[in-house]
Backbone as ProteinMPNN parsed JSONL, in Angstrom:
{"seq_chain_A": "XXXXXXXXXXXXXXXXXXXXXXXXXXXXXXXXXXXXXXXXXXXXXXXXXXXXXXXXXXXXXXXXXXXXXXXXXXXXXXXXXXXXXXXXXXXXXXXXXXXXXXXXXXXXXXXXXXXXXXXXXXXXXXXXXXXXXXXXXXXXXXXXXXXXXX", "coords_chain_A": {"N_chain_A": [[0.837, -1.16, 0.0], [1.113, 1.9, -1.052], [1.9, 5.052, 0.199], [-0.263, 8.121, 0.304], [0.083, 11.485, -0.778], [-0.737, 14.745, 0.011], [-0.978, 17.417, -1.951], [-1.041, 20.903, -0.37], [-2.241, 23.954, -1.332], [-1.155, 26.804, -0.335], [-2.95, 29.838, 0.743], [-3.531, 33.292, 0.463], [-5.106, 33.487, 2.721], [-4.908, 31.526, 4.71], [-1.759, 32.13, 4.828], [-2.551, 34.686, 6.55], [-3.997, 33.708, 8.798], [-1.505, 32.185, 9.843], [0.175, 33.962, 10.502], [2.831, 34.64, 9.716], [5.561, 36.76, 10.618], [7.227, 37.787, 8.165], [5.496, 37.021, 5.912], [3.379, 38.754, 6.21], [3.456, 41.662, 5.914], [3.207, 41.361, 2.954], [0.929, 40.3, 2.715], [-0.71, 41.58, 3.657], [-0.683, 43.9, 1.659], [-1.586, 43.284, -0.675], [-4.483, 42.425, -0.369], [-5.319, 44.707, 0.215], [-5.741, 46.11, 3.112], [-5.962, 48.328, 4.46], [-7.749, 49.401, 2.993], [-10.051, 47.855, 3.797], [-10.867, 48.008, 6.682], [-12.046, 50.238, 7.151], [-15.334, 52.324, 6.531], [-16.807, 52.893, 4.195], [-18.767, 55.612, 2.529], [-20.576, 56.28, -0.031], [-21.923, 58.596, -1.871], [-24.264, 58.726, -4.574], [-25.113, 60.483, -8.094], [-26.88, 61.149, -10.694], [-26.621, 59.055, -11.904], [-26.719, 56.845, -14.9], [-30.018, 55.656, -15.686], [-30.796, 52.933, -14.416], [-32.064, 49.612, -13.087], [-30.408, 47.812, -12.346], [-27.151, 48.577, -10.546], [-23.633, 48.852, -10.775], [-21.442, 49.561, -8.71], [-18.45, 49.125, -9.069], [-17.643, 50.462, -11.339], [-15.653, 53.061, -13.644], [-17.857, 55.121, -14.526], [-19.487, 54.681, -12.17], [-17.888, 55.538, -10.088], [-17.103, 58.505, -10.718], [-19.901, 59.836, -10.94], [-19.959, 59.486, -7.866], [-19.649, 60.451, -4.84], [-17.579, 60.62, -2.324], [-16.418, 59.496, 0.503], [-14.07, 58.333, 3.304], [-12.647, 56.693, 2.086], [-9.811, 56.822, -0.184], [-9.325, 56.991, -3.574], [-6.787, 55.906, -5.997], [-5.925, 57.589, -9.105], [-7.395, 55.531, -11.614], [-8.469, 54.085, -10.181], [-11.302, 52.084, -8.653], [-14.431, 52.225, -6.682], [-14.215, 49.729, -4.28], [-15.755, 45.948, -4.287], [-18.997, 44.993, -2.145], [-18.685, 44.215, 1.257], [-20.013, 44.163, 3.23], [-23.096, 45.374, 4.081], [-24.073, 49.18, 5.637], [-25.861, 50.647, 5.305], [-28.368, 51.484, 2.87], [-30.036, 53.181, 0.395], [-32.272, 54.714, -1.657], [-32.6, 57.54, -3.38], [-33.362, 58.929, -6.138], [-35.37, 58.163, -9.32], [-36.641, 55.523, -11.136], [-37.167, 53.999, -8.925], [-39.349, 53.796, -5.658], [-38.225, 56.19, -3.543], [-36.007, 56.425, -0.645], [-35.155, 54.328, 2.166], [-33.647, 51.012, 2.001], [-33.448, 47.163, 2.755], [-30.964, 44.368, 2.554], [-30.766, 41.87, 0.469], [-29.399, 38.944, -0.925], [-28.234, 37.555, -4.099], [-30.453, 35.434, -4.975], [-32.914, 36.892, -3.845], [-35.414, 38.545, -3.808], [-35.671, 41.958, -5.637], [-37.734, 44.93, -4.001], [-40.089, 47.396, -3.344], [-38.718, 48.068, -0.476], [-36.659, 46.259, -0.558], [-33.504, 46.054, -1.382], [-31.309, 43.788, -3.998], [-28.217, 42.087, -3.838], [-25.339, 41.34, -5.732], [-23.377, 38.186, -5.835], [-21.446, 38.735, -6.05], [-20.389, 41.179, -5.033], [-20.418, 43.346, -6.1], [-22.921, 44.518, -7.811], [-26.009, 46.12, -7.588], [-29.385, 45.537, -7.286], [-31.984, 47.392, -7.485], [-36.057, 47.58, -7.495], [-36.995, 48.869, -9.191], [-35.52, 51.12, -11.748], [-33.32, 53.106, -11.031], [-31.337, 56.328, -10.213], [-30.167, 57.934, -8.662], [-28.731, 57.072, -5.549], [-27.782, 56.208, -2.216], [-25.11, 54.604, -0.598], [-23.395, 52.876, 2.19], [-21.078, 51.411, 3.216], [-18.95, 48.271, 3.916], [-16.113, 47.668, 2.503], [-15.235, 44.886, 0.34], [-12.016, 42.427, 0.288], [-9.166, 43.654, -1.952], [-8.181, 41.343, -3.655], [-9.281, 37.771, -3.666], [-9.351, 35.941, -0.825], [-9.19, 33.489, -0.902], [-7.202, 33.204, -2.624], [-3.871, 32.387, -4.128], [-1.086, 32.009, -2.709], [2.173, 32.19, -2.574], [4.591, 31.898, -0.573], [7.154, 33.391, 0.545], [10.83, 31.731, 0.967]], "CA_chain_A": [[0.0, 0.0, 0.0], [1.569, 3.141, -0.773], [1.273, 6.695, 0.936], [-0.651, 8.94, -0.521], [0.588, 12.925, -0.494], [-1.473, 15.919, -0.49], [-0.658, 18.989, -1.964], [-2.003, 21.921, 0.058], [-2.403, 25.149, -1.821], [-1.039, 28.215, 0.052], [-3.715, 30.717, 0.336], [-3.99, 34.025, 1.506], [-6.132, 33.195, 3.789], [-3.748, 30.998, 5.225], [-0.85, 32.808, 5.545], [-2.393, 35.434, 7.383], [-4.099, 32.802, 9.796], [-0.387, 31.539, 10.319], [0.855, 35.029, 10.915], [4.169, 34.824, 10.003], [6.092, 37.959, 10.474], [7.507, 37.714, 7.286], [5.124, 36.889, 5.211], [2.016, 39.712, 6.699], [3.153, 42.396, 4.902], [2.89, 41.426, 1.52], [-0.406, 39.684, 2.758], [-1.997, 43.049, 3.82], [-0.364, 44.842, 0.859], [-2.25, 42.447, -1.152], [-5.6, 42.276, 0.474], [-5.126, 46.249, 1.152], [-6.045, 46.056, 4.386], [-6.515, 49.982, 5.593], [-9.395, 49.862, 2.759], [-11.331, 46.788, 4.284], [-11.137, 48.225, 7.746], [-13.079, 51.344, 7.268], [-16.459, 51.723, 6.215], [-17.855, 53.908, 3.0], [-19.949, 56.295, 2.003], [-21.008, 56.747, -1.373], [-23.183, 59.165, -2.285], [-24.154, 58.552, -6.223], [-25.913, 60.952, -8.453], [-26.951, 61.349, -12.258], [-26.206, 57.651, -12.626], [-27.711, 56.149, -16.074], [-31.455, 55.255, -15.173], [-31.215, 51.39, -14.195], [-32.305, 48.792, -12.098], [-29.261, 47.618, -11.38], [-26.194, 49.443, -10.806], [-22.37, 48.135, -10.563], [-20.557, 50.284, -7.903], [-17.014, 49.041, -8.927], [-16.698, 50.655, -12.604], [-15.524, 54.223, -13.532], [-18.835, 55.642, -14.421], [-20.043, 54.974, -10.849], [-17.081, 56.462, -9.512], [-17.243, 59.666, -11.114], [-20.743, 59.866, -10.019], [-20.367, 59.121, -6.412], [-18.976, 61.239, -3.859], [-16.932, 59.176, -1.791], [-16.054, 59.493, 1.845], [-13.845, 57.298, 3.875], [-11.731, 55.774, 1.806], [-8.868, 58.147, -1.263], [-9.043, 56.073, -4.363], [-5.9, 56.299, -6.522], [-6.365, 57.966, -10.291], [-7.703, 54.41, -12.173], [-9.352, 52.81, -9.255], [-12.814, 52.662, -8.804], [-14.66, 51.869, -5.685], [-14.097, 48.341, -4.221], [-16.857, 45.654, -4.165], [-19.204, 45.296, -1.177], [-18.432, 43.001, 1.858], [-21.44, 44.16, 3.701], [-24.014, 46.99, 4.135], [-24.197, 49.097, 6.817], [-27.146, 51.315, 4.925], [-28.745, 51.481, 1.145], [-31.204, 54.3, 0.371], [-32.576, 55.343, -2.857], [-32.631, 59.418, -3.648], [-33.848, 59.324, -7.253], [-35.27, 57.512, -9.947], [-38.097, 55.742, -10.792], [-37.497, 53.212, -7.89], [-39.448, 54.473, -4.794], [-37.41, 56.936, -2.6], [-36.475, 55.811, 0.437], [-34.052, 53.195, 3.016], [-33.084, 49.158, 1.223], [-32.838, 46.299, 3.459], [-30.919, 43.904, 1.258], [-31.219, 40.036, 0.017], [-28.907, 37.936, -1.837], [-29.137, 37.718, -5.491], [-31.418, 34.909, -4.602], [-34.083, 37.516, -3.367], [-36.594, 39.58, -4.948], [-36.369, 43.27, -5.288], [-38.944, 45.134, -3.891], [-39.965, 48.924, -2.736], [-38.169, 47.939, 0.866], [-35.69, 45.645, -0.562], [-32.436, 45.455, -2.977], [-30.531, 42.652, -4.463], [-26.451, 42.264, -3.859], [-24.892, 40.384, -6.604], [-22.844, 37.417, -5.019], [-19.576, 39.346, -6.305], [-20.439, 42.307, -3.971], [-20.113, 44.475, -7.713], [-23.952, 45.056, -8.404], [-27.082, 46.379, -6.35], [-30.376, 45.929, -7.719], [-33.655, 47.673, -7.268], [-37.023, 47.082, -8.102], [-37.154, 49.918, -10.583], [-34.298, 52.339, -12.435], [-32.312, 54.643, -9.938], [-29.972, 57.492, -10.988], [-29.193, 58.139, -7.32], [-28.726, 56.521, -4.62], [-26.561, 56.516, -1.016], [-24.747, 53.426, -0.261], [-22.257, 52.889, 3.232], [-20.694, 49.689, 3.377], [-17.482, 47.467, 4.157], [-15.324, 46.954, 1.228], [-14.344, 43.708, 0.146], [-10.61, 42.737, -0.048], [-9.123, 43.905, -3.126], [-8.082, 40.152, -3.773], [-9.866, 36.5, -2.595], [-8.438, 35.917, 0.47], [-8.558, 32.115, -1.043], [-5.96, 33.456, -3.819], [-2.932, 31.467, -4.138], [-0.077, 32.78, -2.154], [3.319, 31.564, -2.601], [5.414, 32.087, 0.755], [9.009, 33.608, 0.614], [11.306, 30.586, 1.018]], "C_chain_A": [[0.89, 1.234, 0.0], [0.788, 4.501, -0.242], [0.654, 7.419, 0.278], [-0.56, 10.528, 0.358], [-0.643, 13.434, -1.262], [-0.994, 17.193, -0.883], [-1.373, 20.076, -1.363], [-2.05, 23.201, -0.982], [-2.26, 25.823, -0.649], [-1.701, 29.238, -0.58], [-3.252, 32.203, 1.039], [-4.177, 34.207, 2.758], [-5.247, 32.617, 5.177], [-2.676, 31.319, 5.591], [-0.948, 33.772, 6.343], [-3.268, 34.78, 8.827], [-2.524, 32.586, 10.46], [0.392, 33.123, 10.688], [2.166, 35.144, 10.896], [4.556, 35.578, 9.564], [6.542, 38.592, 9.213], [7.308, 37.502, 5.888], [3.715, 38.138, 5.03], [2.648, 40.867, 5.581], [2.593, 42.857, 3.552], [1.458, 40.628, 1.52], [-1.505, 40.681, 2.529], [-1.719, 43.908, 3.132], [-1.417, 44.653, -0.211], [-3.716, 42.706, -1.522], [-5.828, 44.324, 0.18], [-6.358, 46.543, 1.817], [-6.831, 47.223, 4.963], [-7.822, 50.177, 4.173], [-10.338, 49.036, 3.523], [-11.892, 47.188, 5.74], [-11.825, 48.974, 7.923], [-14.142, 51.217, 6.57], [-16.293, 53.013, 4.998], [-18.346, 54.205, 3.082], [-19.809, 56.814, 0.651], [-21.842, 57.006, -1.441], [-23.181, 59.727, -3.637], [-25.276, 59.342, -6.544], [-25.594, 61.128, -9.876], [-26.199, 60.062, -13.03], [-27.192, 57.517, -14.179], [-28.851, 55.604, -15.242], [-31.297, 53.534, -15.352], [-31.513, 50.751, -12.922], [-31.195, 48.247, -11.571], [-27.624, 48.495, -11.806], [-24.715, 48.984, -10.225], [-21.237, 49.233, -10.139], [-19.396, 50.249, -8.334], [-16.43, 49.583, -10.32], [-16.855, 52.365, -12.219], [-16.534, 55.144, -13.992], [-19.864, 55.964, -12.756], [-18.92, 55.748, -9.812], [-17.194, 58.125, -9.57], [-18.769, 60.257, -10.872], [-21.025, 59.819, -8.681], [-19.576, 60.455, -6.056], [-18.967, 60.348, -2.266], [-16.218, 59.774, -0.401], [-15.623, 58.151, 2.781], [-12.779, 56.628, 2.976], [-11.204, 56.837, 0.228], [-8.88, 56.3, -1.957], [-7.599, 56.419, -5.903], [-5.918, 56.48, -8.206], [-6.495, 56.077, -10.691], [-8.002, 53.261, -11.807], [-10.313, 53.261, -8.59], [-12.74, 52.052, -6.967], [-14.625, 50.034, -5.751], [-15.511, 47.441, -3.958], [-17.423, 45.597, -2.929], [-19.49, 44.314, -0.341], [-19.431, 42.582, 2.819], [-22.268, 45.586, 3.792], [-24.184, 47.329, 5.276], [-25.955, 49.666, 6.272], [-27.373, 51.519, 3.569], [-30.157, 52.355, 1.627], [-30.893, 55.079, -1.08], [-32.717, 56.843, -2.853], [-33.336, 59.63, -4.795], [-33.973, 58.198, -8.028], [-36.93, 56.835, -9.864], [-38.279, 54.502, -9.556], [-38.438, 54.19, -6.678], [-37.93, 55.127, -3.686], [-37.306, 56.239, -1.189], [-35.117, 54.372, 0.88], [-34.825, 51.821, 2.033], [-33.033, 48.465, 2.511], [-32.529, 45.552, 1.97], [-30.62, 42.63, 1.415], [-29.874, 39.846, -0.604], [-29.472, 38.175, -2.362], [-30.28, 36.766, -5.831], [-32.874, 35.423, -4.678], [-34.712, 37.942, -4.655], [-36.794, 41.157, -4.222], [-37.31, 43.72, -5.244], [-38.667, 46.781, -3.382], [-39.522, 48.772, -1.345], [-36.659, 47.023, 0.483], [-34.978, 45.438, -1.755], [-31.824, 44.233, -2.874], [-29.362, 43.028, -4.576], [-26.275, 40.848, -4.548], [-23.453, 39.455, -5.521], [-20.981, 38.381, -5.027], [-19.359, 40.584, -5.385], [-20.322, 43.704, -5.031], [-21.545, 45.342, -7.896], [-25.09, 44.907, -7.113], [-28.262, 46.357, -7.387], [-31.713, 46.219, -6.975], [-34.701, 47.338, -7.719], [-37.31, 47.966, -9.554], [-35.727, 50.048, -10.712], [-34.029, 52.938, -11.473], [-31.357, 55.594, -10.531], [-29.359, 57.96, -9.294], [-29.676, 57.653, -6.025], [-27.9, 56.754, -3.262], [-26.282, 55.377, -0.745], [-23.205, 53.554, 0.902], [-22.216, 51.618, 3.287], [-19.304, 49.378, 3.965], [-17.327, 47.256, 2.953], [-14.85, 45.721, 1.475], [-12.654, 43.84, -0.206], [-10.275, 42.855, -1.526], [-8.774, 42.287, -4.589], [-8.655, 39.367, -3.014], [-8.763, 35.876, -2.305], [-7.742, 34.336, 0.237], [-7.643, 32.019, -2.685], [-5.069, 32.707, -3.554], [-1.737, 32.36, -3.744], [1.425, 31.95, -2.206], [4.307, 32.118, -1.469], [7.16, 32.358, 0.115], [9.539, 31.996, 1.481], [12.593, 30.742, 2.438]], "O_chain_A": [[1.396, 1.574, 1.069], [-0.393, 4.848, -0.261], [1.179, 7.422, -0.836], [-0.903, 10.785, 1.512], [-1.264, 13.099, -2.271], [-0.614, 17.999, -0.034], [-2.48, 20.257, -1.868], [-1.269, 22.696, -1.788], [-3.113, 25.597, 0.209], [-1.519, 29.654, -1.725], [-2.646, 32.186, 2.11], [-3.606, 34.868, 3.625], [-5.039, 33.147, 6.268], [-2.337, 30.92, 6.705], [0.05, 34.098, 6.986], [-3.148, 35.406, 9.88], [-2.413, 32.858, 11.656], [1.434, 32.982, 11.327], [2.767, 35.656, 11.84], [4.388, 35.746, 8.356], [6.335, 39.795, 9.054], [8.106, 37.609, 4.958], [3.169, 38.36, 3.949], [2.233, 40.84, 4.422], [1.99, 43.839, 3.119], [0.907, 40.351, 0.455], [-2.512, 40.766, 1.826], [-2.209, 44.988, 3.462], [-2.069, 45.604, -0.642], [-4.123, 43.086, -2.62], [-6.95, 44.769, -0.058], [-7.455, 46.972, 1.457], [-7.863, 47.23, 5.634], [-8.724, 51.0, 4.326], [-11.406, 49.533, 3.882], [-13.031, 46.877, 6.089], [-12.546, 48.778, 8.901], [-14.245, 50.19, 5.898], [-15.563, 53.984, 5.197], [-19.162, 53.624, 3.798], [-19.001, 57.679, 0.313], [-22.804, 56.265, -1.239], [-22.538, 60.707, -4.014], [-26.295, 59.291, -5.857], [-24.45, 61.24, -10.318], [-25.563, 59.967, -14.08], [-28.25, 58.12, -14.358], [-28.604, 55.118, -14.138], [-31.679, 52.974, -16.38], [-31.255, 51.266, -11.834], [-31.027, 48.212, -10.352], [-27.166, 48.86, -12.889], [-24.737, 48.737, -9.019], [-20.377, 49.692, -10.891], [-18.839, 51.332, -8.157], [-15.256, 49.404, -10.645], [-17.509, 52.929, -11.342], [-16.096, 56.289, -13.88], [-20.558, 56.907, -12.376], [-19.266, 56.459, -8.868], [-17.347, 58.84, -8.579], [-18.707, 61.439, -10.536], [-22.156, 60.059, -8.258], [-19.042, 61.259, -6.821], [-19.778, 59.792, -1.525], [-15.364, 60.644, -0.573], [-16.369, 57.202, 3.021], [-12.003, 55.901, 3.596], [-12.055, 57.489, -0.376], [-8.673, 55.183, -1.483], [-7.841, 57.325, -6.7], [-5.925, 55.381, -8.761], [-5.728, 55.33, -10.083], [-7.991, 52.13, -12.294], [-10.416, 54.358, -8.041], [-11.8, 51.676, -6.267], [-14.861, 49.283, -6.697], [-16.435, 48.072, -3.445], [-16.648, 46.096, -2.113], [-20.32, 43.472, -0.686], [-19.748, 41.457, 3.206], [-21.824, 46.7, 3.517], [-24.417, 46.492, 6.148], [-26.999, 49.205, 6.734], [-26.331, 51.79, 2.973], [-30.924, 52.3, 2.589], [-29.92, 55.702, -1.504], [-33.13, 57.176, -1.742], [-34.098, 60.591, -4.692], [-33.196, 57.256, -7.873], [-37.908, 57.15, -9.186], [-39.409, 54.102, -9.276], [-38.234, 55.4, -6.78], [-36.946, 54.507, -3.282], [-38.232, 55.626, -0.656], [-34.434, 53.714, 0.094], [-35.96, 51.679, 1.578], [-32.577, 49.12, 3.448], [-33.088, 45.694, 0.883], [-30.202, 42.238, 2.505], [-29.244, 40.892, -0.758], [-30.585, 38.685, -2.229], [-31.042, 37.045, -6.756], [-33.809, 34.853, -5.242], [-34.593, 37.778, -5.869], [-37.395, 41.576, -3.232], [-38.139, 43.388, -6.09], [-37.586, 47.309, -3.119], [-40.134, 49.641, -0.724], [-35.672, 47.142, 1.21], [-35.378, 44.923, -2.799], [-31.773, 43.622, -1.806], [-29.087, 44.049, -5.208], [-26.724, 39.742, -4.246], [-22.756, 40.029, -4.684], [-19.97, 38.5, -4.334], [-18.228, 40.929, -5.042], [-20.164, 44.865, -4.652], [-21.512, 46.557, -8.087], [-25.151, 44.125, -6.163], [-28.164, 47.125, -8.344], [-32.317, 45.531, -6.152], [-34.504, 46.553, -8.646], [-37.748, 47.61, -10.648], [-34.875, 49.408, -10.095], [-35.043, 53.445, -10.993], [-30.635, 55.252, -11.468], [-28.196, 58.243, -9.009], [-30.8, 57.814, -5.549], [-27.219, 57.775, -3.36], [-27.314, 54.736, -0.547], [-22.181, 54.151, 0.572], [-23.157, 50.831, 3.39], [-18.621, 50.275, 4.458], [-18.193, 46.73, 2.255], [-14.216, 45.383, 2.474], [-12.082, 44.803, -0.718], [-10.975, 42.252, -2.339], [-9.012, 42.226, -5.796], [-8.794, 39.676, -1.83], [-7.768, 35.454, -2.895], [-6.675, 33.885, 0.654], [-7.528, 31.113, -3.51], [-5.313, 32.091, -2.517], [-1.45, 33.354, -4.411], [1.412, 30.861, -1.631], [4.859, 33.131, -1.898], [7.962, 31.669, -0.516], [8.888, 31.349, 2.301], [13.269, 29.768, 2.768]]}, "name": "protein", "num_of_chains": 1, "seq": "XXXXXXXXXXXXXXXXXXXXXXXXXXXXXXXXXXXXXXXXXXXXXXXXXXXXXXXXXXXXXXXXXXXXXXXXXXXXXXXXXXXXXXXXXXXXXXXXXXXXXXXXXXXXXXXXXXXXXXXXXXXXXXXXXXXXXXXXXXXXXXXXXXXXXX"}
């Protein structure tokens, strides 16, 4: 009977579980860390009239007004890891506070849809503006493949 070997994959994830001194930096350089820790506010206006709207490209950037987190010329806002608050301003959705579902759910005049990628928000109608405060996701998945200094 021979042995049988596993290869593990070094993740992310993993190396900053294992915390080794030497490897954290380039973990949380990675990851970038001082965005995930603070929260957002985006406050978006004179978006294109849709139902759903994808926070992370440079049309929604240039629309928002962004508090909490300096994004560097040719980076948009990051996707979203959770909500603290969603509230419509304009459009033909009703006006008015989101609780929000999985893309699972069903939008409704109380509730939006978050695409599994944390990229897209949908409403029940079109919006052109909205207010969204959240947690950013890390800029990379955490179950990325990390190769450890030797």
């Amino acid at each position: 009977m021979s042995a049988q070997t596993t290869t593990r994959t070094e993740t992310i994830q993993a190396a900053l579980n294992q915390a080794n001194l030497n490897e954290l930096p380039e973990c949380l350089k990675r990851v970038k860390l001082g965005n995930v820790l603070a929260p957002v506010k985006a406050t978006f206006t004179g978006l294109t009239s849709s139902a759903t709207q994808d926070i992370t490209t440079a049309a929604a950037k240039a629309a928002a007004v962004i508090t909490g987190m300096t994004l560097d010329s040719g980076e948009n806002l990051p996707a979203v890891n959770g909500i603290h608050s969603l509230r419509v301003t304009a459009g033909a959705a009703a006006a008015g506070p989101r609780q929000v579902t999985d893309t699972g759910g069903t939008a409704s005049a109380t509730v939006a849809k978050i695409s599994d990628d944390g990229k897209t928000i949908t409403f029940e109608a079109a919006v052109t503006a909205f207010v969204l405060t959240y947690m950013p996701r890390s800029s990379v998945a955490l179950t990325s493949e990390y190769a450890p200094s030797v």
